[in-house]
DRENBA-850329 format. One record per residue (C-alpha): residue number from 1; residue in one letter; x, y, z. Coordinates in nm, 4 decimals, decimal comma, padded with zeros to 6 digits. Example, Ala and Ser with C-alpha at 12.3 -4.5 7.8 and 13.67 -1.06 7.14 Angstrom:
! DRENBA-850329
+-----+------+----------+----------+----------+
! seq ! type !        x !        y !        z !
+-----+------+----------+----------+----------+
!   1 !    A !  01,2300 ! -00,4500 !  00,7800 !
!   2 !    S !  01,3670 ! -00,1060 !  00,7140 !
+-----+------+----------+----------+----------+
//
This chain:
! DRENBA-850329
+-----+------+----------+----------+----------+
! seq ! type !        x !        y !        z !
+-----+------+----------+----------+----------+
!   1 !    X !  00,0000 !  00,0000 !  00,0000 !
!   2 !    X !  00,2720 !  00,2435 !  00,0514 !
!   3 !    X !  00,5069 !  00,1729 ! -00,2139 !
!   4 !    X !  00,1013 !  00,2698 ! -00,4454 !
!   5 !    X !  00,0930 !  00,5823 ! -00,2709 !
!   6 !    X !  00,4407 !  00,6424 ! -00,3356 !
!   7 !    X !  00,4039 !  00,5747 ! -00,7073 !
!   8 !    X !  00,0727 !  00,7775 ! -00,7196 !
!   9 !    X !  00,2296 !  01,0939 ! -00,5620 !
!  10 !    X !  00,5163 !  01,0682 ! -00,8167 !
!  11 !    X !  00,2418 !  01,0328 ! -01,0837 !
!  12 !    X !  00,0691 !  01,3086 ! -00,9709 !
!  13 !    X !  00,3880 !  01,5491 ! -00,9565 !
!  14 !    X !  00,4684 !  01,4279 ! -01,3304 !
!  15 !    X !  00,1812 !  01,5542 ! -01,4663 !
!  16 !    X !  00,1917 !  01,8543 ! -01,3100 !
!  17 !    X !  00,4773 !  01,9081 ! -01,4416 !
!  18 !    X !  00,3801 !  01,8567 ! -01,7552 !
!  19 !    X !  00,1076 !  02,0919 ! -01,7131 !
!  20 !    X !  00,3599 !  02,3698 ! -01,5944 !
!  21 !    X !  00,5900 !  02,2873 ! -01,8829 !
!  22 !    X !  00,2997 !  02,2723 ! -02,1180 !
!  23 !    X !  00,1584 !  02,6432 ! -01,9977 !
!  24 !    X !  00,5204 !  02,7575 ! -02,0319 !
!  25 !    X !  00,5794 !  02,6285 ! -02,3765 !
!  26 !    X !  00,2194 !  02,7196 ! -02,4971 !
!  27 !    X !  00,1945 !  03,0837 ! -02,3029 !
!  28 !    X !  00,1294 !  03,3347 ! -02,5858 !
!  29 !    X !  00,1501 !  03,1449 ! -02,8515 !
!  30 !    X ! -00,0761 !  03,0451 ! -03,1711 !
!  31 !    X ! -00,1741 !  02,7256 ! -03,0018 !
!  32 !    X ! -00,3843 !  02,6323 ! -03,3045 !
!  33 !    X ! -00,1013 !  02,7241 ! -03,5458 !
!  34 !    X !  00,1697 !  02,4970 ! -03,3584 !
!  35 !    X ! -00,0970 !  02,2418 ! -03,3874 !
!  36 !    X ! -00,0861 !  02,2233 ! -03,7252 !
!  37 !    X !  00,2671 !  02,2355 ! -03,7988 !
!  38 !    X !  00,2514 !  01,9081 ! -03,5927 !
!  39 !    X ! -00,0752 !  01,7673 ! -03,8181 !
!  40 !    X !  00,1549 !  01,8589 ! -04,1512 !
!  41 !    X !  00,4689 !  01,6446 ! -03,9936 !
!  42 !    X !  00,6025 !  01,4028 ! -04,3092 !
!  43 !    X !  00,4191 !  01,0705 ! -04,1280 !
!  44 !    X !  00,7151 !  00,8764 ! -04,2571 !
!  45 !    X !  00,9711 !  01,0202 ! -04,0588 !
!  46 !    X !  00,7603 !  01,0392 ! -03,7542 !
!  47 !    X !  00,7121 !  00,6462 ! -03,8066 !
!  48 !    X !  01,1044 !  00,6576 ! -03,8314 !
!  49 !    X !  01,1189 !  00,8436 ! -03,5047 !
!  50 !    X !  00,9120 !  00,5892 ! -03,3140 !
!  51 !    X !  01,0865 !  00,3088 ! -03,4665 !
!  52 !    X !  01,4080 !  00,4534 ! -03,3219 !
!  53 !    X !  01,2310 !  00,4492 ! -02,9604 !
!  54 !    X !  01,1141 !  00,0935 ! -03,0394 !
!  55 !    X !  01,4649 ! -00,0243 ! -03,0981 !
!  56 !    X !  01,6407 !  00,1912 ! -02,8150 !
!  57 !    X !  01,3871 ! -00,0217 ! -02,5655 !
!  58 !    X !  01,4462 ! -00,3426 ! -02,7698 !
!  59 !    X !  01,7880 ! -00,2954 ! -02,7368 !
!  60 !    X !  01,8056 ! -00,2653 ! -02,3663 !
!  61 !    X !  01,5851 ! -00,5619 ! -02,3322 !
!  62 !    X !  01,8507 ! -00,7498 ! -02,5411 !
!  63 !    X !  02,1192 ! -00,6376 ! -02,3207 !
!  64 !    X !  01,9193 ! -00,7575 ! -01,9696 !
!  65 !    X !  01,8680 ! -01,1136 ! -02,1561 !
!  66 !    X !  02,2305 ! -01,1610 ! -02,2175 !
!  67 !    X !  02,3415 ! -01,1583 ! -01,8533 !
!  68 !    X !  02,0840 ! -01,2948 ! -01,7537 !
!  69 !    X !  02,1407 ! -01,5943 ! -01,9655 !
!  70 !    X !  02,4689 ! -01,6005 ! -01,8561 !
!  71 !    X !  02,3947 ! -01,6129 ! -01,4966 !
!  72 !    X !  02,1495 ! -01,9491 ! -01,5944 !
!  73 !    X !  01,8381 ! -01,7731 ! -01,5459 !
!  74 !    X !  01,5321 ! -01,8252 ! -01,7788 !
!  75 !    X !  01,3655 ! -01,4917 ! -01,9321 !
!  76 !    X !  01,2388 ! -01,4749 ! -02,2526 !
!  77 !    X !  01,2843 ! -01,1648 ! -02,5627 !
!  78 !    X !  00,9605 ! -01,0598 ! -02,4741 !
!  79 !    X !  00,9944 ! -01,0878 ! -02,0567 !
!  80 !    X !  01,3268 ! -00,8537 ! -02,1122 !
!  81 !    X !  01,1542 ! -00,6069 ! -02,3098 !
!  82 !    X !  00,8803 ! -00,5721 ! -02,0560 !
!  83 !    X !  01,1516 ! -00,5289 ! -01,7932 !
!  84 !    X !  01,3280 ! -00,2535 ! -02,0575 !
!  85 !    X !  00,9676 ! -00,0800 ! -02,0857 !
!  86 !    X !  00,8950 ! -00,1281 ! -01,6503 !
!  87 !    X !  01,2199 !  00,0409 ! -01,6281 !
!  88 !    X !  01,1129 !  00,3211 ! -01,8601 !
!  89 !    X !  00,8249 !  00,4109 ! -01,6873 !
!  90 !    X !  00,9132 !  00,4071 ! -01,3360 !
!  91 !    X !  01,2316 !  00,6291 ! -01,4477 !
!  92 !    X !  00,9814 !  00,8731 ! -01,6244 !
!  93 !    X !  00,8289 !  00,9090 ! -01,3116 !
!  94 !    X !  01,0566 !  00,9010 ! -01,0460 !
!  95 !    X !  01,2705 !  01,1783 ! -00,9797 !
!  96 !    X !  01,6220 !  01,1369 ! -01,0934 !
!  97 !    X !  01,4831 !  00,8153 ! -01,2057 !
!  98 !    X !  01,5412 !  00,6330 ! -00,9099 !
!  99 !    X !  01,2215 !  00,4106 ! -00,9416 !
! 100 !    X !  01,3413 !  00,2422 ! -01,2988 !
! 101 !    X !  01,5438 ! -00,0819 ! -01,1408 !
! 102 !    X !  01,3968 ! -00,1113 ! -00,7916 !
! 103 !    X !  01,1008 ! -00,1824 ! -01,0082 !
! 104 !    X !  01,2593 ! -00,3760 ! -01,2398 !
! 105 !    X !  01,3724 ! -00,5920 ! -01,0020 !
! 106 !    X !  01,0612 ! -00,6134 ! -00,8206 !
! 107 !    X !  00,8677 ! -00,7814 ! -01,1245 !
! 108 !    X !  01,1933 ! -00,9797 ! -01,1822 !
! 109 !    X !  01,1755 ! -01,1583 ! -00,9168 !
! 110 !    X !  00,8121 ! -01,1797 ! -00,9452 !
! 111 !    X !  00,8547 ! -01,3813 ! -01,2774 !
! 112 !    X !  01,1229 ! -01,5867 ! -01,0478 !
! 113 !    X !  01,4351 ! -01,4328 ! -01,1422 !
! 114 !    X !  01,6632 ! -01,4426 ! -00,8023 !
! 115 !    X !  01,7415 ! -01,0935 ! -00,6570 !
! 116 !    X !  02,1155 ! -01,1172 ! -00,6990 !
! 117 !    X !  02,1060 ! -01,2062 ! -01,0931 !
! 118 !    X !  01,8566 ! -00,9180 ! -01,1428 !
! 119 !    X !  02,0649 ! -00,6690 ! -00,9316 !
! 120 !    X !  02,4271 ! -00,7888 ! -01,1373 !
! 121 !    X !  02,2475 ! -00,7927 ! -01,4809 !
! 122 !    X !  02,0942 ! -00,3981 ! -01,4058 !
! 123 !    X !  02,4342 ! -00,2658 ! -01,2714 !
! 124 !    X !  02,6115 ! -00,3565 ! -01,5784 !
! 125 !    X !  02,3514 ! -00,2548 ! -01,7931 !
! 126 !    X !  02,3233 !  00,0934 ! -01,6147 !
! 127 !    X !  02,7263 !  00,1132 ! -01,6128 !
! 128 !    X !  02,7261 !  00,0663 ! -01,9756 !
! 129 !    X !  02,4479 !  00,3638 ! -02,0035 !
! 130 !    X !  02,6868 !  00,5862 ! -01,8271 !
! 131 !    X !  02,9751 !  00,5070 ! -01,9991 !
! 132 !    X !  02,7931 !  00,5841 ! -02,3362 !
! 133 !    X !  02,6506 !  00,8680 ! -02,1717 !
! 134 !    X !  02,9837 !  01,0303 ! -02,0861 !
! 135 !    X !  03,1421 !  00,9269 ! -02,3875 !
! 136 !    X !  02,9113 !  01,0231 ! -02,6689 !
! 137 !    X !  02,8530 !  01,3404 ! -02,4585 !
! 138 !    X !  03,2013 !  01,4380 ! -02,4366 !
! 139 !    X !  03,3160 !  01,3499 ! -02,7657 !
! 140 !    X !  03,0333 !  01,5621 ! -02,8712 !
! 141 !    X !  03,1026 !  01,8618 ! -02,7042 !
! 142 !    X !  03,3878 !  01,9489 ! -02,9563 !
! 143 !    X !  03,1348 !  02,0416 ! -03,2282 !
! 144 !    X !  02,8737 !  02,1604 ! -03,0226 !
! 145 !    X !  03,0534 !  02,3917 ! -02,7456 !
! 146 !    X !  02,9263 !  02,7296 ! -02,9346 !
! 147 !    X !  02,5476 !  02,6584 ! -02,9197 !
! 148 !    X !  02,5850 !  02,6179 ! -02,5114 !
! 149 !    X !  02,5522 !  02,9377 ! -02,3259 !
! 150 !    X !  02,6704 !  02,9669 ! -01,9434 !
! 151 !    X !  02,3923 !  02,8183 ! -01,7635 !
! 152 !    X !  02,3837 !  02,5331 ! -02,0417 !
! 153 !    X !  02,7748 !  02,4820 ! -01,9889 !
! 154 !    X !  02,7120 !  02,4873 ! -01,5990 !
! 155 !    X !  02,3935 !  02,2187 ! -01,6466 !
! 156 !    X !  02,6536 !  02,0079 ! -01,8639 !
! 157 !    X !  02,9784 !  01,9979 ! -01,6565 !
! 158 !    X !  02,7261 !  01,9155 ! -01,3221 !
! 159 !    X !  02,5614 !  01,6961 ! -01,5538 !
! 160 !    X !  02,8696 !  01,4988 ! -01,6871 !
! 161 !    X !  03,0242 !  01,5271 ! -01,3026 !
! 162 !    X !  02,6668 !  01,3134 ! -01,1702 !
! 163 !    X !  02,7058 !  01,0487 ! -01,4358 !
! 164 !    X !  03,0894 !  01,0170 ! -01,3267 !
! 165 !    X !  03,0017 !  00,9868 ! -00,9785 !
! 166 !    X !  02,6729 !  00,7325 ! -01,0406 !
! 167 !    X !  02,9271 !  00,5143 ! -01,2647 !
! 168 !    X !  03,1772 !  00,4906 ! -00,9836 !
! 169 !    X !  02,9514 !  00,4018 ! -00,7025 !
! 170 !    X !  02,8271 !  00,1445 ! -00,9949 !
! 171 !    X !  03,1558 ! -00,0226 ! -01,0541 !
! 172 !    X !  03,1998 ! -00,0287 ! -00,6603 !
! 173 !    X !  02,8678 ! -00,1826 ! -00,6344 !
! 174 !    X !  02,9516 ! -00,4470 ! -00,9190 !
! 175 !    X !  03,3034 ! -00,5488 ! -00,7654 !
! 176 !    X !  03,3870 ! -00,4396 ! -00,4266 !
! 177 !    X !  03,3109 ! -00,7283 ! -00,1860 !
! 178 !    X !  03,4454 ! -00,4813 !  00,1181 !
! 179 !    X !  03,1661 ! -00,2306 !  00,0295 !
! 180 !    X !  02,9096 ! -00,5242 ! -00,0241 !
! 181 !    X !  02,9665 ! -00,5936 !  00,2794 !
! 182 !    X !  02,9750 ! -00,2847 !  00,4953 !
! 183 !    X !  02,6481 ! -00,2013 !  00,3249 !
! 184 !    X !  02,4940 ! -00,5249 !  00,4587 !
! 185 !    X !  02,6079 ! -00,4259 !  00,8348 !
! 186 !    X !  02,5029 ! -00,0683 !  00,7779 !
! 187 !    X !  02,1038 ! -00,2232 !  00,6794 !
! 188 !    X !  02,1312 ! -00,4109 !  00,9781 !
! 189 !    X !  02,2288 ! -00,1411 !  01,2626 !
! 190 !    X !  01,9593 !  00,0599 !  01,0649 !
! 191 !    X !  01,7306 ! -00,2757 !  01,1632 !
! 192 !    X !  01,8565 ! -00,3332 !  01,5090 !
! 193 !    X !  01,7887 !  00,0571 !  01,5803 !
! 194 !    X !  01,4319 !  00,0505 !  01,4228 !
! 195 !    X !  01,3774 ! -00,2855 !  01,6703 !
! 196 !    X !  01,3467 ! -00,4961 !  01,3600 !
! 197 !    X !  01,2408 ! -00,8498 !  01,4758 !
! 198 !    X !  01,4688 ! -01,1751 !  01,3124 !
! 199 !    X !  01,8059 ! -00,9602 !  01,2612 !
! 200 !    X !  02,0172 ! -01,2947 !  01,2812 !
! 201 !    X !  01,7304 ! -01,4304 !  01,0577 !
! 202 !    X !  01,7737 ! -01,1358 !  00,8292 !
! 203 !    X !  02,1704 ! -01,1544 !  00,8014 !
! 204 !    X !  02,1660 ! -01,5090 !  00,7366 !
! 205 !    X !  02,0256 ! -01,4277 !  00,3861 !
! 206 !    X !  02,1690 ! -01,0641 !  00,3097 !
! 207 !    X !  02,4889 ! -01,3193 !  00,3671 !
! 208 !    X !  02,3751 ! -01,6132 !  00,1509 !
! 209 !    X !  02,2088 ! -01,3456 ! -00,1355 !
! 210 !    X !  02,5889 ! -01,1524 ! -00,0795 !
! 211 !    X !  02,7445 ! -01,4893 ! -00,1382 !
! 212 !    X !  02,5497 ! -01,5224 ! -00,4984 !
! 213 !    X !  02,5549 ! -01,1811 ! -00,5798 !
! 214 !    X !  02,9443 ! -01,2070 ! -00,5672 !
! 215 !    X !  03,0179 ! -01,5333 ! -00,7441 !
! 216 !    X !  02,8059 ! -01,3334 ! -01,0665 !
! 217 !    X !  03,0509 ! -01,0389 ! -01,0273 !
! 218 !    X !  03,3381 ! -01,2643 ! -01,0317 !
! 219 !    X !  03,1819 ! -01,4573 ! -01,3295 !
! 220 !    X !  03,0911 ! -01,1253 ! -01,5554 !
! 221 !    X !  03,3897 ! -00,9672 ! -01,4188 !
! 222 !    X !  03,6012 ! -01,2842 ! -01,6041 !
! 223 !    X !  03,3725 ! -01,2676 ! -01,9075 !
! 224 !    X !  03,5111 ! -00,9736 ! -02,1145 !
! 225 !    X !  03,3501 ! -01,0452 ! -02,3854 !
! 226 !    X !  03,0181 ! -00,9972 ! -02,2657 !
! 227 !    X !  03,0616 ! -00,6885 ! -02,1577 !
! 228 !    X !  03,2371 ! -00,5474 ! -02,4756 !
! 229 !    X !  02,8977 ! -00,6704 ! -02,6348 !
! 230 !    X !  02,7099 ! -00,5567 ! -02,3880 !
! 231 !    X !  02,8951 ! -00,1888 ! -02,4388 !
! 232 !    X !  02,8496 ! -00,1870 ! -02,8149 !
! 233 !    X !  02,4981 ! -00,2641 ! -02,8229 !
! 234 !    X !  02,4623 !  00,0012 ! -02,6039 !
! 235 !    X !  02,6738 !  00,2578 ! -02,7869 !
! 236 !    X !  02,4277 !  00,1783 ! -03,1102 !
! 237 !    X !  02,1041 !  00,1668 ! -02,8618 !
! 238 !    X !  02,2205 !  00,5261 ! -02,7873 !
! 239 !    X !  02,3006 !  00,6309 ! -03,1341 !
! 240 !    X !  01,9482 !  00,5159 ! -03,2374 !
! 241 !    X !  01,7719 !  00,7273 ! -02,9344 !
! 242 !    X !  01,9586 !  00,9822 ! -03,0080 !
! 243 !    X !  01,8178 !  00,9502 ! -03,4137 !
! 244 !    X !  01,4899 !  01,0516 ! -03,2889 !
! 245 !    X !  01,5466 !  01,3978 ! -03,3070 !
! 246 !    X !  01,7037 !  01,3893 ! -03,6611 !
! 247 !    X !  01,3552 !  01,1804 ! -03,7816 !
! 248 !    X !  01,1903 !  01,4980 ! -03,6064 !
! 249 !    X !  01,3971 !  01,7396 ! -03,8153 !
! 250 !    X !  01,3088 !  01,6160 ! -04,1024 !
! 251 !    X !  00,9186 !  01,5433 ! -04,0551 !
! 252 !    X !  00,9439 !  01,9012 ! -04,0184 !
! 253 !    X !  01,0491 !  01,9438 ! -04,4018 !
! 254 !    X !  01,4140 !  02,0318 ! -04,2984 !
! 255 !    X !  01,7278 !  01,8496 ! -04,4215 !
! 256 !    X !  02,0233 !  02,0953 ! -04,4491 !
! 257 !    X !  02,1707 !  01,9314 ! -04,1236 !
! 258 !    X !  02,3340 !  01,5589 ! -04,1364 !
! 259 !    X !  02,2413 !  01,3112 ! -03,9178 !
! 260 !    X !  02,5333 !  01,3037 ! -03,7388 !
! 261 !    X !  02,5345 !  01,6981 ! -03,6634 !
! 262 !    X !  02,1815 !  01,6456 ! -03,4473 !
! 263 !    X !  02,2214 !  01,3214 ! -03,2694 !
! 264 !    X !  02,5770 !  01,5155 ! -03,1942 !
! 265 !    X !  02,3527 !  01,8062 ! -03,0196 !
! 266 !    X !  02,0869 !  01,5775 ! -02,8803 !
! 267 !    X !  02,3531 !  01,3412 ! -02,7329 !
! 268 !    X !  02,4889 !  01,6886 ! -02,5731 !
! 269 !    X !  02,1710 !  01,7834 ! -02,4097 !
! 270 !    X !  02,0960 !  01,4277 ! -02,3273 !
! 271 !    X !  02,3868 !  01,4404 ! -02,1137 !
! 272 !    X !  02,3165 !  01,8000 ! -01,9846 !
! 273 !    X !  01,9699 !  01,7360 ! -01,8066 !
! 274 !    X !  02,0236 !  01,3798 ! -01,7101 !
! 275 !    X !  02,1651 !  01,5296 ! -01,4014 !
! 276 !    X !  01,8662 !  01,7432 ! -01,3175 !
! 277 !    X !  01,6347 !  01,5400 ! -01,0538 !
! 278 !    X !  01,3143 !  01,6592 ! -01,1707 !
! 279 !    X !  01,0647 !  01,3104 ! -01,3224 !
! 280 !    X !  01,1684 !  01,2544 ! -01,6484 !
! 281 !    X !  01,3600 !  01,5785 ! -01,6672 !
! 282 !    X !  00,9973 !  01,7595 ! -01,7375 !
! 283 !    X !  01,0401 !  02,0876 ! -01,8210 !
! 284 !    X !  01,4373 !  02,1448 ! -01,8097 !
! 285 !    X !  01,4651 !  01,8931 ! -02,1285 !
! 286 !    X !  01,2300 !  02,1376 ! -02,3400 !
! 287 !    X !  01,3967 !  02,4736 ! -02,1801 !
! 288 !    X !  01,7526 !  02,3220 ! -02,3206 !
! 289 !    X !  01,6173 !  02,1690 ! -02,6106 !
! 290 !    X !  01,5149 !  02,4990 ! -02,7060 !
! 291 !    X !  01,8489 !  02,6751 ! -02,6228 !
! 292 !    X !  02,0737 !  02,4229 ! -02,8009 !
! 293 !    X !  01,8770 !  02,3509 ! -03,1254 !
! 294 !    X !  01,7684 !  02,7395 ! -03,1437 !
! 295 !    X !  02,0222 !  02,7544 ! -03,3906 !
! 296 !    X !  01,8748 !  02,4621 ! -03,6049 !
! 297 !    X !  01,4542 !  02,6061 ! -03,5994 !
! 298 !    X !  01,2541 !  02,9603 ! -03,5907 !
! 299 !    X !  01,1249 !  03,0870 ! -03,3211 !
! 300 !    X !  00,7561 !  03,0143 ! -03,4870 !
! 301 !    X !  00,8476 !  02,6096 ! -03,5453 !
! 302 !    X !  01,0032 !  02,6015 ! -03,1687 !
! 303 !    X !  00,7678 !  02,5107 ! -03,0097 !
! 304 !    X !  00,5880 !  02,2325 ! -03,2836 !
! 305 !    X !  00,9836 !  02,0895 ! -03,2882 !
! 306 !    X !  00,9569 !  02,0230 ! -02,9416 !
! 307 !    X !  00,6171 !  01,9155 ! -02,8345 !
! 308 !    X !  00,7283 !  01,6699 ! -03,1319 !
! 309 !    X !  01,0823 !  01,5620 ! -03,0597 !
! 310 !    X !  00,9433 !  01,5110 ! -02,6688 !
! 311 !    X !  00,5798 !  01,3517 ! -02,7876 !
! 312 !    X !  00,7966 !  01,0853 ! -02,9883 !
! 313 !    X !  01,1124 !  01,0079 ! -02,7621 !
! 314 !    X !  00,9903 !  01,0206 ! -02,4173 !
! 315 !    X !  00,5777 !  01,0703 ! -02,3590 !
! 316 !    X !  00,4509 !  00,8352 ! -02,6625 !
! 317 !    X !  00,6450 !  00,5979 ! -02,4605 !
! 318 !    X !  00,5635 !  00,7110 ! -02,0794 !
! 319 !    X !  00,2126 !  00,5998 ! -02,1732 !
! 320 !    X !  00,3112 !  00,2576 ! -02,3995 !
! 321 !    X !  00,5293 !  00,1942 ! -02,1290 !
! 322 !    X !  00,2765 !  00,2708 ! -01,8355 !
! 323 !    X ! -00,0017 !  00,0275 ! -02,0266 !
! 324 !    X !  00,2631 ! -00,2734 ! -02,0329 !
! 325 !    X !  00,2878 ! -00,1938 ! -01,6433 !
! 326 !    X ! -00,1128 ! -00,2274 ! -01,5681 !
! 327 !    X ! -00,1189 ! -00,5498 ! -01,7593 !
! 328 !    X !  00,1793 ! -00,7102 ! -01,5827 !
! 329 !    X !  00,0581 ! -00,5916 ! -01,2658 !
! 330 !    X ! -00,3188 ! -00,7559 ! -01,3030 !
! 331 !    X ! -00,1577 ! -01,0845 ! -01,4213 !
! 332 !    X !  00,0323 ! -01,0940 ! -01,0942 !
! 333 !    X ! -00,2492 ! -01,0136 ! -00,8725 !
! 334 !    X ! -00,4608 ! -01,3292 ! -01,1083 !
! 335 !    X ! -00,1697 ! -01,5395 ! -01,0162 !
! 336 !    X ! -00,1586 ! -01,4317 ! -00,6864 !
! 337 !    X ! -00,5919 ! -01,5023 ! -00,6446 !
! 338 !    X ! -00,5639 ! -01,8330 ! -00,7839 !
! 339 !    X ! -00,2767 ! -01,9626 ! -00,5721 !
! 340 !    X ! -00,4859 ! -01,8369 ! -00,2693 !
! 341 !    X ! -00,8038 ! -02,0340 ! -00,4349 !
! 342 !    X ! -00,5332 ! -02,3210 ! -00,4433 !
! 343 !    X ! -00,4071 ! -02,3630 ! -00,0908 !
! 344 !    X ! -00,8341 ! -02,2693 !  00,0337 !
! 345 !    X ! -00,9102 ! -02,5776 ! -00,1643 !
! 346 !    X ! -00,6006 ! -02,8121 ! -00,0637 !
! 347 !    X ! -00,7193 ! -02,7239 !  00,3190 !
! 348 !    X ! -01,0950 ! -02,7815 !  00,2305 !
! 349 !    X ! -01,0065 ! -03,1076 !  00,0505 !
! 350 !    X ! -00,8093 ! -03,2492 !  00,3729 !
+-----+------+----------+----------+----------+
//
């Protein structure tokens, strides 16, 4: 019951941020006008954009599936996708997206995936997004540095400095058994002070879960080549997220700048928000979407580009991605009714 109100406040602060950014974006403007620059989008390359979306979640689902394959647990393409699109969602919604692999995890193990796989296969995948976060970002910079103005260069150095400090604590949490194991002790003080019944109980499995969770690190830790393809799929699942706004471009009618040139800028202000701990980024990813790619659209076809760009690579897919959730969460709670109809008729029957 708390962890629903918990994800129905953070639902209800998401959309009203979108409300805010929406009244921001919308505030004396020719609503009906940006409208229709939207209705006269090429449908082509707005297919193209959501197929770039489709892959970038496909992709991730594809990288979950490999370790966990590795690590002998059984998950199908379509199970790992779900978990890509889970993750989506609770990100969206979280703020600094600190819902996306708790929840993951949570419906993992629901579908019996143990704790400790789930946990190894998510901390690689998420060091991998940082890497290719940092990477792309910086590399990008070069050709991009003169469309960032102070407050965008501020937003991109705290930006780049957050994704270097949540990769570090990653690779700590992947393959330090010393931290492993102070965080276990620190749990259980946190326990014994809170008067938390069956501590001994309790440490028995932290200690057999720690046991398992290390013998994975060890094992991905020896497999290099997983990883590698683990960080190339990524790099291209990046690449191809990144596309989206290039498909928006030209579904616009525009195509004096190369494909390269935009995912270059989005990759930039990808990397300058994700810092920002706001759900989803609302709001700051359309105030520096308009700052960087000012130099690319008017100041009339602003606003269409990015109630677009945004529609296609992140809220299209909030709600896709919240619909998978309901369904998933009703089959549990059917599973979870009939093994309670189950055990009332094994008792009735003795």
């Amino acid at each position: 019951m708390k962890d629903g109100k918990k994800i129905f406040k953070s639902i209800i602060v998401f959309v009203l941020l979108i409300i805010l950014t929406g009244y921001i974006l919308l505030d004396g403007k020719d609503i009906s006008k940006i409208f229709d620059i939207i209705k006269s989008a090429k449908v082509e390359f707005v297919a193209a954009g959501i197929s770039a979306m489709c892959i970038y979640l496909i992709l991730e689902g594809v990288n979950i599936g490999r370790t966990l394959k590795n690590l002998n647990e059984k998950s199908s393409f379509l199970k790992n996708v779900k978990y890509s699109l889970i993750g989506f969602f609770f990100s969206s919604i979280t703020p600094a997206a600190s819902g996306g692999q708790p929840m993951q995890i949570y419906y993992m193990y629901k579908d019996g995936i143990s704790v400790s796989s789930s946990t190894i296969a998510l901390l690689i995948n998420l060091t991998s997004m940082q890497i290719t976060t940092i990477g792309i970002a910086l590399f990008s910079l070069i050709f991009n540095y003169d469309y960032l103005n102070k407050l965008l260069v501020i937003c991109f150095i705290i930006g780049i400095l957050l994704n270097l400090s949540a990769l570090t604590l990653l690779l700590i949490s992947i393959f330090s058994k010393r931290v492993s194991k102070w965080l276990i002790n620190v749990a259980l003080k946190v326990m014994k002070f809170f008067k938390v019944k069956n501590i001994e109980e309790k440490r028995e499995k932290f200690n057999a879960e720690l046991k398992k969770y290390q013998d994975n690190a060890v094992y991905i830790k020896k497999n290099k080549l997983l990883m590698l393809k683990i960080l190339l799929t990524t790099i291209v699942q990046f690449l191809v997220y990144y596309s989206t706004t290039y498909w928006v471009y030209r579904a616009l009618g525009f195509s004096g700048q190369n494909i390269l040139k935009i995912i270059s800028m989005q990759a930039v202000l990808f990397a300058t928000v994700s810092g920002i701990p706001s759900p989803g980024a609302v709001g700051v990813s359309e105030g520096a979407f308009i700052e960087i790619f000012k130099v690319i659209y008017s100041e009339s076809l602003m606003s269409s580009a990015v109630l677009l760009n945004r529609g296609i690579n992140f809220y299209l897919f909030v709600l896709v991605s919240g619909i998978v959730v309901i369904i998933n969460h009703i089959k549990i709670g059917k599973i979870k009714n009939n093994k309670k109809e189950n055990i009332l008729l094994e008792e009735d029957s003795k």
